[in-house]
N, C-alpha and C positions, 0 to 999 in steps of 0.2 A: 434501088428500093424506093427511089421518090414514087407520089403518091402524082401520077398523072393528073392535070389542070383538067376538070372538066370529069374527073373520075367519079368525083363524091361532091355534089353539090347541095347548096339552101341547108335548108337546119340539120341537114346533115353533118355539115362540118362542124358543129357545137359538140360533137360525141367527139372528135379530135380533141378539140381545147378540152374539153374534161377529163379527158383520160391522160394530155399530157400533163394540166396541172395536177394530178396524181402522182404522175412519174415526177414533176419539180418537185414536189413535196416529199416524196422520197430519198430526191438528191440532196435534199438541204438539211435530212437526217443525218444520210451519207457522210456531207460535207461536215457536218458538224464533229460527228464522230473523228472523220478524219485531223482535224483543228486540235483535236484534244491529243491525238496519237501525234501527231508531228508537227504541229501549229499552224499559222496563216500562210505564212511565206514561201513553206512548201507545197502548199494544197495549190495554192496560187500559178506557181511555176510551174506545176506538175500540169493542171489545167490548161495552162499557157502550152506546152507541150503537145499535148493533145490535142487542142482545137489548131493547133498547127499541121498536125498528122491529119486530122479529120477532113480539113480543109484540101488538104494535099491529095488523101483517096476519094473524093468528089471531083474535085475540080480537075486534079493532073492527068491520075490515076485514068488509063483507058477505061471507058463506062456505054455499055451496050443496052437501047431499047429491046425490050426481048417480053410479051405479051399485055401484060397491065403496068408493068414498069420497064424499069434500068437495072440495070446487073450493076452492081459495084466491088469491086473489092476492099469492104469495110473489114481492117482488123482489128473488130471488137475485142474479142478473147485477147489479144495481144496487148492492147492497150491498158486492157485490167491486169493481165499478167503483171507488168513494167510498171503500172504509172497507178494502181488502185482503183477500187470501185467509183468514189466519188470524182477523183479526176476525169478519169475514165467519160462517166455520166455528163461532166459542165464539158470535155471535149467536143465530145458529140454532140451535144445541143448549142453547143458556142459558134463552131465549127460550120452547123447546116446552117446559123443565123447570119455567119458572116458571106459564106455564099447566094444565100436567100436577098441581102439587102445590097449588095454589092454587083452579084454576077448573074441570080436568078431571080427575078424579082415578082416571075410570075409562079413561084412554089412558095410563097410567102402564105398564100391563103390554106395552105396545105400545110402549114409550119408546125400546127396541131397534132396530125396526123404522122409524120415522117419521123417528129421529136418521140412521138411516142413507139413510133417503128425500131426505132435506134435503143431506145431506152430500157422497155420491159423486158427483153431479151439478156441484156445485157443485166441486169437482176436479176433474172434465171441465171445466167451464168456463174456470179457470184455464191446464190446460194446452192450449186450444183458443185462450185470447188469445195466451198465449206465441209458438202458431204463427202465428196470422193476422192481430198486431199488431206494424208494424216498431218494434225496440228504441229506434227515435229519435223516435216516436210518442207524447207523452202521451196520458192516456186522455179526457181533454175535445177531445181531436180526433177522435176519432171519428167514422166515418162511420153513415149506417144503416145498411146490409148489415152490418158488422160488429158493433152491436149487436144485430141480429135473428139473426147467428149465435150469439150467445154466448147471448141469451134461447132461443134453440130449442134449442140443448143443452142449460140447465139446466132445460126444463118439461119436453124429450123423454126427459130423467131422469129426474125424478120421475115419468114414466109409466112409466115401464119399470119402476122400480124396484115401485110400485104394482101392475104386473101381476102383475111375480115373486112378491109375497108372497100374494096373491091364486090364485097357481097354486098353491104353498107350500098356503096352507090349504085353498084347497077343490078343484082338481083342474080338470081340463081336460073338464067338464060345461058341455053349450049353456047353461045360465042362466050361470054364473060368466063365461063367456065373453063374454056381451052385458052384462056390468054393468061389464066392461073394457071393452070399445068405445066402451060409451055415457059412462064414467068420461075416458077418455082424451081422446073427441072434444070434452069441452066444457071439459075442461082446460086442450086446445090453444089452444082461445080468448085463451089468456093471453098467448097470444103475437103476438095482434094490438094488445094497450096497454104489455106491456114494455118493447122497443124505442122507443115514443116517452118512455115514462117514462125510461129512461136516459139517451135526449138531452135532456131538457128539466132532468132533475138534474146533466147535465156540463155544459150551460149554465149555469147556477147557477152552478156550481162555478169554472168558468172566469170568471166577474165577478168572482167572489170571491177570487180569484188569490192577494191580498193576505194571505190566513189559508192559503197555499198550506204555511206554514213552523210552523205550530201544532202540529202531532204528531195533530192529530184527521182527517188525511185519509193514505190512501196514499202513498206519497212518488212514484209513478207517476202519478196524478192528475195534476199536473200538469209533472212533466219524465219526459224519456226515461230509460229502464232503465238 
């Protein structure tokens, strides 16, 4: 889902930075909320956790050019499931920074744009469990329908999101056009292994009950809201 060098140029890229410090600003609501539910230390590790995963499905993780972008298999929904909204959020944006300054250095000017790809979605996601998970539901019960909704809001984000800046740089011309299509349809793919991945990791989790009280899991993981 990086936002190809040369995709969105000149004062274009100013509409990235604004919309991600949007999405920071969101996070540091997040984060704070989160500070108050289970304090520094956990937000911390839980974060630390994450931008390790993040780091891991960019860099390790098999990742295919495929129209305006890269296919990745980012598991957003998974990492809110396990690790909460706010970790979740500093994972991902920690995560693409540490790649950006270290391994890619030419997606840095894109760092706008990609943070906000990763982010606003992942806040759909959230408040789309909110609605479609009963408050007395922990998250290792889970059904599949509900995790294939939460995985298809957070890929059908990041498509969207990848269109718009895609329109943003280069316009509503048949080529830019078919390298959306062709980008989106094989993105979607990801949402035929998400869904099992998040069950197969809140089974996990649900064994593991016992570390239910560590500070390094969602405190919704495993009781009700």
């Amino acid at each position: 889902m990086h936002i190809e060098p040369g995709l969105v140029t000149g004062a274009k890229l100013i509409a990235g930075y604004a919309t991600a410090a949007t999405a920071g600003l969101y996070t540091l609501k997040l984060g704070w909320e989160a500070i108050r539910e289970k304090g520094l230390l956990s937000l911390a590790a839980r974060a630390l956790v994450a931008t390790a995963c993040v780091f891991t499905f960019f860099e390790i993780f098999p990742h295919y050019p495929v129209g305006v972008s890269e296919v990745h298999l980012i598991l957003g929904s998974t990492l809110f499931l396990i690790l909460g909204a706010a970790p979740a959020a500093l994972g991902l944006a920690l995560g693409l920074l540490v790649q950006g300054l270290f391994f890619a250095p030419f997606d840095l000017p894109q760092y706008g744009m990609n943070v906000t790809t990763l982010l606003v979605p992942l806040f759909a996601v959230k408040a789309l469990a909110d609605r479609i998970i009963a408050p007395d539901c922990p998250y290792v019960e889970l059904r599949y329908g509900q995790a294939l909704a939460l995985s298809t809001a957070y890929q059908g984000g990041v498509v969207a999101w990848v269109a718009f800046w895609a329109l943003l740089g280069q316009g509503v011309e048949a080529g830019n056009l078919t390298s959306i299509a062709t980008f989106g349809s094989a993105y979607m793919l990801v949402v035929l292994i998400e869904p099992l991945a998040d069950l197969a990791v809140l089974a996990a989790a649900k064994a593991g009950s016992r570390f239910a009280s560590s500070g390094l899991f969602t405190p919704r993981l495993h009781r009700a809201a």
